[in-house]
Structure formats: C-alpha cells, structure tokens
C-alpha positions in Angstrom: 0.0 0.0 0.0 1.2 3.4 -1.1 1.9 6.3 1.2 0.8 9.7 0.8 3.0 13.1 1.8 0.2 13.8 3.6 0.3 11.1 5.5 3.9 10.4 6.0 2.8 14.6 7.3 0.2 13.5 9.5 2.3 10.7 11.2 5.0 13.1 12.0 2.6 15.4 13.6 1.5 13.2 15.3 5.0 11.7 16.8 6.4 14.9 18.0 4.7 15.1 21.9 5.9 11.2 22.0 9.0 12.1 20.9 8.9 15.3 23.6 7.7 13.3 26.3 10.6 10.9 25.8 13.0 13.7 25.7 11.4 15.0 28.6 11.5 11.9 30.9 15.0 11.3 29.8 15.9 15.0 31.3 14.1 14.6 34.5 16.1 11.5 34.9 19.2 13.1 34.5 18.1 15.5 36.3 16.9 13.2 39.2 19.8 13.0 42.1 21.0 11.7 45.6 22.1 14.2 48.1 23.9 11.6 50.5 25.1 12.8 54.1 27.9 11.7 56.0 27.9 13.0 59.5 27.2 12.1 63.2 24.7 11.9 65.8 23.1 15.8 65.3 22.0 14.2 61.8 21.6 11.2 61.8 17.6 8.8 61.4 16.6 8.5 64.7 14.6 5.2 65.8 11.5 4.7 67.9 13.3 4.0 70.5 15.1 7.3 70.7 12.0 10.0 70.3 11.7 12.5 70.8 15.4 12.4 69.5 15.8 13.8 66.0 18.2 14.4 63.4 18.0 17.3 61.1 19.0 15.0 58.0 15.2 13.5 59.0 13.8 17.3 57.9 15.9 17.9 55.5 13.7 16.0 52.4 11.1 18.2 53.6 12.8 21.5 52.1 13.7 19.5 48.6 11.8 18.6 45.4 11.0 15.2 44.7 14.2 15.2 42.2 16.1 15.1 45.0 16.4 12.3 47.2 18.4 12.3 50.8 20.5 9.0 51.6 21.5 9.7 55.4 24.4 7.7 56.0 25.0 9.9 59.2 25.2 8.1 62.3 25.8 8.4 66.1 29.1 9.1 67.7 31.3 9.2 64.7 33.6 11.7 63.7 35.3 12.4 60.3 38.1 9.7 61.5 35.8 7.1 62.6 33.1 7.7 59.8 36.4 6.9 57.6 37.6 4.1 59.8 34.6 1.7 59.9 34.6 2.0 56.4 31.5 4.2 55.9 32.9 6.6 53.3 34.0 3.9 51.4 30.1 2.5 51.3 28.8 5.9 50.0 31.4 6.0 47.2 30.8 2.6 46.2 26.7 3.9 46.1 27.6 7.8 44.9 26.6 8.4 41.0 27.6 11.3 39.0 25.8 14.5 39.5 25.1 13.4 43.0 26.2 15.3 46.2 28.2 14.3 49.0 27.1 17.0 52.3 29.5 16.2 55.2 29.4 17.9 58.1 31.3 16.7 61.6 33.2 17.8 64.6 31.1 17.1 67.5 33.1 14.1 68.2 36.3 15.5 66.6 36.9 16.7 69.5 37.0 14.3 72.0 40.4 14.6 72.9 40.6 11.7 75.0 39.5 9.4 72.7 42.0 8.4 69.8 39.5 6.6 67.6 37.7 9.7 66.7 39.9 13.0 67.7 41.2 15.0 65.0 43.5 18.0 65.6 41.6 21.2 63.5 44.2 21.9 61.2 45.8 18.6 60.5 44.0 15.5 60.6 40.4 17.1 60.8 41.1 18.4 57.5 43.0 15.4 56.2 40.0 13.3 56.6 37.7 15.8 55.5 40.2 15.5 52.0 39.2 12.3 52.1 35.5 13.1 51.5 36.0 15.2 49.0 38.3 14.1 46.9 36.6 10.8 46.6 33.3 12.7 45.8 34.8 14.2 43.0 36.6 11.3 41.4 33.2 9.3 41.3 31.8 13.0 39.1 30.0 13.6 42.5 29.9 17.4 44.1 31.4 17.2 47.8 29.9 20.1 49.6 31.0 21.2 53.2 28.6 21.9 56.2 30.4 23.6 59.2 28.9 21.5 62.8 25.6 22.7 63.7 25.6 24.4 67.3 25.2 23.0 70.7 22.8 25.2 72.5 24.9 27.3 75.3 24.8 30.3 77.0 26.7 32.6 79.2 25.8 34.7 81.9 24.2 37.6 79.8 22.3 35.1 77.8 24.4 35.3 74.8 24.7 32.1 72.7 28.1 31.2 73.0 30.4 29.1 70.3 31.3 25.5 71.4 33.4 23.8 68.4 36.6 25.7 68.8 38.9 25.7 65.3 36.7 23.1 63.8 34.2 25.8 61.7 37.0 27.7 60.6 39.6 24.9 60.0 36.6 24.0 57.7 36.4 26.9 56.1 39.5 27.5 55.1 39.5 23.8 53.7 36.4 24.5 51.9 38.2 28.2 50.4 41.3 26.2 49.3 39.3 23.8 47.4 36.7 24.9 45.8 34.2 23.2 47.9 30.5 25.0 48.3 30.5 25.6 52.2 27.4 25.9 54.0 28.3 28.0 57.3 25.6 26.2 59.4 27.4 27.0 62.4 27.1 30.7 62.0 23.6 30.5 61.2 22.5 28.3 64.0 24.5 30.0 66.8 22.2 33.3 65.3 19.0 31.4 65.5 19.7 30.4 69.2 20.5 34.1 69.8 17.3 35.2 68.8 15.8 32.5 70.5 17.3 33.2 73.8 17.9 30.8 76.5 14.1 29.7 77.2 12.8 29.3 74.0 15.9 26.9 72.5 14.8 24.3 75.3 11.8 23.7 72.8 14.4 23.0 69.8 16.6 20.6 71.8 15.8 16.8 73.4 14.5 18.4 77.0 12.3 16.2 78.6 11.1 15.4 81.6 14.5 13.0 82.1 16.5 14.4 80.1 18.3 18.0 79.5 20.1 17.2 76.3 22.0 20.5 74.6 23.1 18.8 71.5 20.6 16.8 69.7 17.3 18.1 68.3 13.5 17.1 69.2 11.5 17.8 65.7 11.3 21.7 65.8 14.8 21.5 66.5 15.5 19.1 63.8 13.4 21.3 61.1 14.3 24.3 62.1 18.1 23.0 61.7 17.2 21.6 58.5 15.8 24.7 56.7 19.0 26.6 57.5 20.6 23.7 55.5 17.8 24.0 52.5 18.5 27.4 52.5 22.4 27.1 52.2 22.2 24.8 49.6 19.6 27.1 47.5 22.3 30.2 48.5 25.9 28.8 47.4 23.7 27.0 43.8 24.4 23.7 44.7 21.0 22.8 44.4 18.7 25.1 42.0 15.9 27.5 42.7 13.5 24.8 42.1 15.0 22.0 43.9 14.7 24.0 47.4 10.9 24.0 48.7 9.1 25.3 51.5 11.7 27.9 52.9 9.4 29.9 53.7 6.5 28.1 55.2 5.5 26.0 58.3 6.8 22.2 58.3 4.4 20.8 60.4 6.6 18.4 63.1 4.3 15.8 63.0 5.6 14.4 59.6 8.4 13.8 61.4 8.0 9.6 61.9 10.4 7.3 64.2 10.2 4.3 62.3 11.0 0.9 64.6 15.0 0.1 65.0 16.9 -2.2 62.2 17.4 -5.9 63.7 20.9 -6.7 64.0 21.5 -9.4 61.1 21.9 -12.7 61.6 24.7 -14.6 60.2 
C-alpha cells in the first residue's frame, strides 16, 4: 500500500509530543539525584526507641523537590576519622553516582580529645579526613559540599549564645576556600538562630524532657528548624537550584516527622 506526503505529514505530527515526552522523561532523569550525608549523631535517622530524638537530616527531604532524594548515612558518635575508619565513606562512594552530592558535616566528636578513635586536631588530621571526602566525591563526578557543625545550645551569663566547636568551623572553612568546595556555614547561622531564641525558647528545639536536659541533639522543631537553615544554604551557594529548594518559607508541620521501629541486627 502506497503512502501519501500527507500522510507520512500526519504521522510526523502526530510523533512529535511522543518524541517530547521521551525527551522529557529522559531529562528529568538526568536531572533526578541523591544528596547523600555523612555526619554524626546531630543528623543522623533517629529510631522509635530514641523519640523525641531527631536528626536534622530527618527534615531535611522536607525543604527539597521530589528530584532530590536524601541518603542519610550519618550516624551516632562518629567523627570524620571514625566515619572513615569503619569504612562508611568507602560505602557511600561505592553507592555515589555522578551528579550526586556528598554533604559532610562533623566535629562534635572530633573533638574528644581523649578518645584516639575519633579526635582530630583542627588543622591537621580534621582536615586530612575531611580530604578524604571530598576528593573521593569528585573522582566518582560527584559534588562534595562542606557543612560547618551545627551548634550546641549554650549560653553565658548575659544570655548570649556562646560558640562550642573551637577551630573546627573555621579549619573547615578554610578547607572549603582552598578547594573549591560549596560551604554551608551552618554553624554561623544556627548559633544566630539560638541568639534570637534566647535561652528559654531553645529548650523547645533541643531533646529536654522530663529525664533528660540534652543540649546537643534536636526534638523535631529543632531538627526542622536546623534543617531549613541547610535547604536554604544549599539554594544560597547553587548547589542545588531554585526549584530544587521548597518550602523555605513556610511552616513544616513536626508531626511528619516519623520514628520508624530500630533495624534488627543481622543474623549470620
């Protein structure tokens, strides 16, 4: 059977919002991503057994489109040494894709001193393993990006928030300056939010409860109000695109925050 012009017309027509769609679902996938975090207790998923508890990286999907998806590899305790140590960078890199994004932020447990397993020394080893991260984002075509420690809620006498993480932020910084790393300066911005807080009101953004008094880790206002200032960095320095940053500007209610049950320990 013969073919008219018209019809071979018609047909071609008729192909093109096929042919766009494919286009299209081929650039959302491209443009669909992982924002992986590697970090320690502050924000790190938080189990039933541990609400109020809650870590910011819990929020943070909250403030991001659906092309972006958080991987929280962030977990309790660990600093930038032991994170390395127990072979937990290693597991992100062998998951990380290109045109994903690899947030790190520690030094809460950096600085334990005492305890060799996890001190670093600001300007040496902290930012020797914090190399680590970042140069192993990169060679996987990843984008490492550097999040100074969130702050611990503390005040002196005339109620002013106080710093607690010594060299650690600006070690950081200075890391982040030297290579090209996107720096989100969380520790500046949360020790202003606890300012304007004042000392009463943070007690409703930390883990106080009726047994405990716990200055570091978040309950779920904490957690989203902690997470917001990380949406909002990430929006700021371009790492992520207008688009890709939701909600900065509007109540999160806390109850989609969710404790799900604790992981069994495997069974070999």
């Amino acid at each position: 059977m013969s073919v008219t012009r018209r019809q071979v017309g018609i047909a071609a027509l008729a192909a093109v919002p096929l042919a766009l769609a494919a286009t299209g679902t081929a650039r959302a996938a491209r443009r669909s991503r992982t924002l992986h975090i590697a970090g320690d207790s502050t924000a790190a998923q938080k189990y039933a057994d541990a609400a109020p508890e809650t870590g910011w990286g819990m929020a943070l999907p909250f403030f991001l489109n659906k092309d972006v998806r958080v991987a929280n590899h962030a977990m309790n305790g660990r600093s930038s040494k032991s994170f390395v140590d127990e072979g937990r960078l290693d597991a992100i890199l062998a998951a990380i894709r290109p045109g994903d994004i690899l947030l790190v932020q520690f030094a809460h447990n950096d600085e334990k001193a005492t305890d060799p397993a996890r001190y670093t020394e600001p300007w040496t080893t902290y930012q020797d393993y914090l190399r680590r991260y970042v140069d192993g984002a990169r060679a996987r075509g990843a984008r490492p990006v550097l999040a100074t420690p969130v702050e611990r809620r503390r005040f002196d006498a005339d109620g002013n928030a106080v710093p607690t993480h010594g060299d650690y932020p600006a070690a950081m910084r200075a890391l982040a300056e030297e290579t090209g790393v996107a720096l989100l300066d969380v520790e500046a911005l949360s020790l202003a939010l606890w300012q304007r807080l004042g000392v009463e009101e943070t007690k409703t953004y930390f883990n106080w409860t009726a047994t405990e008094r716990d200055n570091t880790h978040f309950n779920p206002p904490g957690a989203v109000a902690v997470a917001r200032l990380v949406a909002q960095e990430l929006r700021r320095t371009r790492v992520l695109a207008r688009g890709e940053v939701i909600r900065l500007h509007e109540d999160v209610p806390t109850s989609w925050i969710t404790w799900p049950p604790a992981p069994q320990p495997s069974v070999s």
